[in-house]
Phi, psi and omega in degrees: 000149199233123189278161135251128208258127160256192186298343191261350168313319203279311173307321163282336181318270170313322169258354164296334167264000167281340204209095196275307193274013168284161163266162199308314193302336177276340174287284171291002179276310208278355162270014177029057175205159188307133147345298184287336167308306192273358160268318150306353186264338181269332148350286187287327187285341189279334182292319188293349199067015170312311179269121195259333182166213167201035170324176165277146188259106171285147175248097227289309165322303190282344171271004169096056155230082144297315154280140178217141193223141162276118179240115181268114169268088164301147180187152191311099179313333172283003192248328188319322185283281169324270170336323143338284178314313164310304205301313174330310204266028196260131152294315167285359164262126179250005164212147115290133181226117135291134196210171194274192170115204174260291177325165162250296174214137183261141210235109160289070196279154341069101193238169165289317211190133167315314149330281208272359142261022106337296200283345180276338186253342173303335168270354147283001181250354165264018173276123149309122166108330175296092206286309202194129157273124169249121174239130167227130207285202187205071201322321244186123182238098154296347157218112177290183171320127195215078173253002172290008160289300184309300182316322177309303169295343168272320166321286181314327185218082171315134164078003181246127203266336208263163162259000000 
C-alpha cells in the first residue's frame, strides 16, 4: 500500500531515525506541532506499513562481524523459493535480492572472519538448485543503508521518483 508522505510526515521521519525512542510529546515539541498530531501521523505511517518497526541499527563490527561480502547466486529457476528458504536459516545472511543479470540473487553476508565466509558460502554451494556463486568482498561502507533521502525528496518535488 503506498502513502502520500508530506513535509511533516518526512520530518517526523527524520526524527524518529535520529532518536527511535523519543517519546511522541518530545516529538511533537521539536516539530512544533499537538501531541495528537505526532500520534495520529505515526498511526497512519505504522498502519500503512510505511513505518516497519524501530528495531536498533546494530553495529555488526563492533559485535565482531567484520567482514561482509555480496555473493551473487545462479540457480535452477524452478528452486528459487526453496533456495530462499535455506538462505532464511543462514544467521549470516542479512539480506535477499531478487535480481536481473548473470545473479538471480544477491546475498549480504556478515562474517567473523575471512575463514568463516568460506565456510558460510561453501554451505550455500551445498543448497540444492545453487548452480554458481560470484563473491564480492566489501572494502568499505561509504553510505550505509538509507531512505530518508529519498523520502525527503517526495516532499520536495511530489510525484517525482528522480532527483
Amino acid at each position: 500500500m503506498s502513502i502520500k508522505i508530506d513535509a511533516l510526515d518526512s520530518a517526523l521521519l527524520a526524527e524518529l531515525a535520529r532518536d527511535p525512542r523519543a517519546p511522541i510529546l518530545e516529538l511533537a515539541q521539536r516539530l512544533g506541532v499537538a501531541r495528537n498530531t505526532v500520534q495520529a501521523r505515526m498511526k497512519r505511517l505504522e498502519g500503512s506499513g510505511a513505518v516497519r518497526g524501530y528495531a536498533p541499527d546494530v553495529d555488526l563490527a563492533a559485535v565482531g562481524f567484520g567482514v561482509h561480502a555480496f555473493l551473487g547466486v545462479e540457480l535452477d529457476q524452478n528452486k528459487m523459493d526453496d533456495i530462499v528458504e535455506a538462505l532464511r536459516e543462514f544467521p549470516n545472511v542479512l539480506e535477499v535480492h531478487a535480481t536481473t543479470g548473470r545473479a538471480d540473487l544477491l546475498v549480504r553476508i556478515a562474517a567473523r572472519s575471512q575463514q568463516d565466509l568460506l565456510g558460510i558460502i561453501q554451505r550455500v554451494h551445498s543448497v540444492p538448485g545453487v548452480k554458481h556463486t560470484e563473491t564480492m568482498l566489501a572494502l568499505a561502507t561509504p553510505i550505509e543503508y538509507r531512505s530518508l533521502p529519498l523520502v525527503e525528496q517526495l516532499t520536495k518535488h511530489p510525484g517525482d521518483g528522480v532527483v
